[in-house]
ROTORLUM-985045 format. One line per 4 residues: number of its first residue (from 1); their letters; for each residue x, y, z of N, C-alpha, C. Coordinates in Angstrom, 3 decimals, padded with zeros to 6 digits. Each point is the difference from the previous one (the first is absolute). Last residue first. Layout:
BEGIN
NUM) a) X/Y/Z/X/Y/Z/X/Y/Z  ... .
***
This chain:
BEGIN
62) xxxx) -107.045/-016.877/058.095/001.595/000.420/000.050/-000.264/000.369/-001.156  -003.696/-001.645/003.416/-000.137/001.113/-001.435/001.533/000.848/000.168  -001.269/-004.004/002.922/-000.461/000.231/-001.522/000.094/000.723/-000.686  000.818/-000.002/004.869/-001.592/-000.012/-000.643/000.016/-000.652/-001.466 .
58) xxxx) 003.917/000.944/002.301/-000.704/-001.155/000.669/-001.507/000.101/-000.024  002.961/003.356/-002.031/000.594/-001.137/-000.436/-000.838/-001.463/000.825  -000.816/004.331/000.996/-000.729/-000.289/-001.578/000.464/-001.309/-000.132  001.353/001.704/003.916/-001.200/-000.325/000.289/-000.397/-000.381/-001.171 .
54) xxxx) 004.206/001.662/-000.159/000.347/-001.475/000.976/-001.593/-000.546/-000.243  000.915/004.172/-000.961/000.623/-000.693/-001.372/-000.656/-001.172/000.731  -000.766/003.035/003.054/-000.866/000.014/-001.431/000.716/-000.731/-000.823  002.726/000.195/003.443/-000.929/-000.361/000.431/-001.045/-000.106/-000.590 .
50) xxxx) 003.754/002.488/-001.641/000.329/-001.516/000.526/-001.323/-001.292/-000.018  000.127/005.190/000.122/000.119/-000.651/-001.242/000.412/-001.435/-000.200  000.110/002.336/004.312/-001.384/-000.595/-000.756/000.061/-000.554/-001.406  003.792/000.840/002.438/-000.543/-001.228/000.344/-001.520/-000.353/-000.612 .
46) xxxx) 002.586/004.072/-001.803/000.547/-001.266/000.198/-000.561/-001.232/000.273  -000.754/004.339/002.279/-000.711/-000.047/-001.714/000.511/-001.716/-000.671  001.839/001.162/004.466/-001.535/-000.393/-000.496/-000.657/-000.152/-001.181  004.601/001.178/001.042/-000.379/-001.066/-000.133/-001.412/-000.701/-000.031 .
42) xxxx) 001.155/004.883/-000.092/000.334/-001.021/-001.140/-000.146/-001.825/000.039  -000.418/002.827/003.998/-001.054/000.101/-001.058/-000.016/-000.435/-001.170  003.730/000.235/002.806/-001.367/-001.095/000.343/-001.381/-000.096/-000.820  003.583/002.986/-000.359/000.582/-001.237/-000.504/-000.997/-001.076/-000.231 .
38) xxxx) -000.415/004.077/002.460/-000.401/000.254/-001.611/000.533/-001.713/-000.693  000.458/000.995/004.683/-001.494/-000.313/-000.240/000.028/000.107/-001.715  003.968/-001.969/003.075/-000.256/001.361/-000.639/-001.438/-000.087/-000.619  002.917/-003.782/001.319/-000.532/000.973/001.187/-000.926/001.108/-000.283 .
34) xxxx) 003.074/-002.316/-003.065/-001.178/-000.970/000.351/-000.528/000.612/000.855  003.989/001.636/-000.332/-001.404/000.469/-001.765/-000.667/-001.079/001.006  003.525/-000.497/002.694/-000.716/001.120/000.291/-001.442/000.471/-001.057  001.910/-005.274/000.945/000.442/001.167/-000.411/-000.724/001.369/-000.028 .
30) xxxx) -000.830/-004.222/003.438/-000.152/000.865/-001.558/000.564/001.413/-000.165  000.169/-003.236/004.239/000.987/000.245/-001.062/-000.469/000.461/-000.975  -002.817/000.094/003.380/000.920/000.862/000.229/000.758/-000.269/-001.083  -004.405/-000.733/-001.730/000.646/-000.654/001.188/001.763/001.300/000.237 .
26) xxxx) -005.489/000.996/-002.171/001.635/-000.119/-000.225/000.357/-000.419/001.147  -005.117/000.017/-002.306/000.874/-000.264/001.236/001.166/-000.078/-000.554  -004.585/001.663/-002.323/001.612/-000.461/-000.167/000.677/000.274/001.434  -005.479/-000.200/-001.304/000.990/000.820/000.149/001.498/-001.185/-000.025 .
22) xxxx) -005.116/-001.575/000.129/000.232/000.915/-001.274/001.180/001.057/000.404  -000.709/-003.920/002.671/-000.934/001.384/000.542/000.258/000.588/-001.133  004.469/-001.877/-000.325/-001.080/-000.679/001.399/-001.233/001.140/-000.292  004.821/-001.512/-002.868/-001.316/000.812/-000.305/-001.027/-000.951/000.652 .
18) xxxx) 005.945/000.303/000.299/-001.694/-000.667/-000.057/-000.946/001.062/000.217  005.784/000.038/-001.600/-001.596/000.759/000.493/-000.804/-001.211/-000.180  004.442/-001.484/-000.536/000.442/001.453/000.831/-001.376/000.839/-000.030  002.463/-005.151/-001.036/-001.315/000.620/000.442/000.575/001.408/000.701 .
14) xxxx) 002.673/-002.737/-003.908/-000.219/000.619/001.456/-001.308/000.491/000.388  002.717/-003.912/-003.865/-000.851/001.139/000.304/-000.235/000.631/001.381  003.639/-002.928/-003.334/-000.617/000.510/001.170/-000.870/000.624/000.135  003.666/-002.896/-003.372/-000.812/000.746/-000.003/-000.743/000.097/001.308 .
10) xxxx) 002.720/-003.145/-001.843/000.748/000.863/000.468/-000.397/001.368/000.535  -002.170/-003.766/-002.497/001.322/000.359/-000.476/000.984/001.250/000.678  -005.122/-000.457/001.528/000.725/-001.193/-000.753/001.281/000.297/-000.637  -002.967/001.514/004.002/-000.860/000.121/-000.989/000.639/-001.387/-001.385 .
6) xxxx) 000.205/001.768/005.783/000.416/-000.510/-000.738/-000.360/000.200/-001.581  -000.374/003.053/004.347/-001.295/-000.989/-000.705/001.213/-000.653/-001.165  000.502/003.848/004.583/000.283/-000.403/-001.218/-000.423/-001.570/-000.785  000.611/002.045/004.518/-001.196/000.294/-000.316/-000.209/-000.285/-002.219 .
2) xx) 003.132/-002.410/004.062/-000.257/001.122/000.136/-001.019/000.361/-001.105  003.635/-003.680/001.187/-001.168/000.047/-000.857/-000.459/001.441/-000.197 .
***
């Protein structure tokens, strides 16, 4: 099994960062970019833009 997520047709996903405490946890297998604070940061920008889409959308105002 190992850390990898089924998805569908053959397809997989890997858990390789969680976001604990507003920061990015890397597990030993993550790949090294994932490690890397600039990466991380990108992914922040990211999640917020995520996270504001996510909040309009469950208010009503899409």
């Amino acid at each position: 099994m190992g850390n990898r997520i089924y998805l569908s047709k053959g397809i997989y996903a890997e858990i390789t960062l969680m976001y604990v405490y507003e920061q990015w946890k890397a597990f030993d297998h993550s790949y090294q970019n994932f490690k890397d604070k600039e990466y991380q940061n990108i992914l922040t920008e990211i999640r917020n833009l995520y996270l504001n889409k996510r909040k309009r959308w469950l208010s009503g105002k899409r």
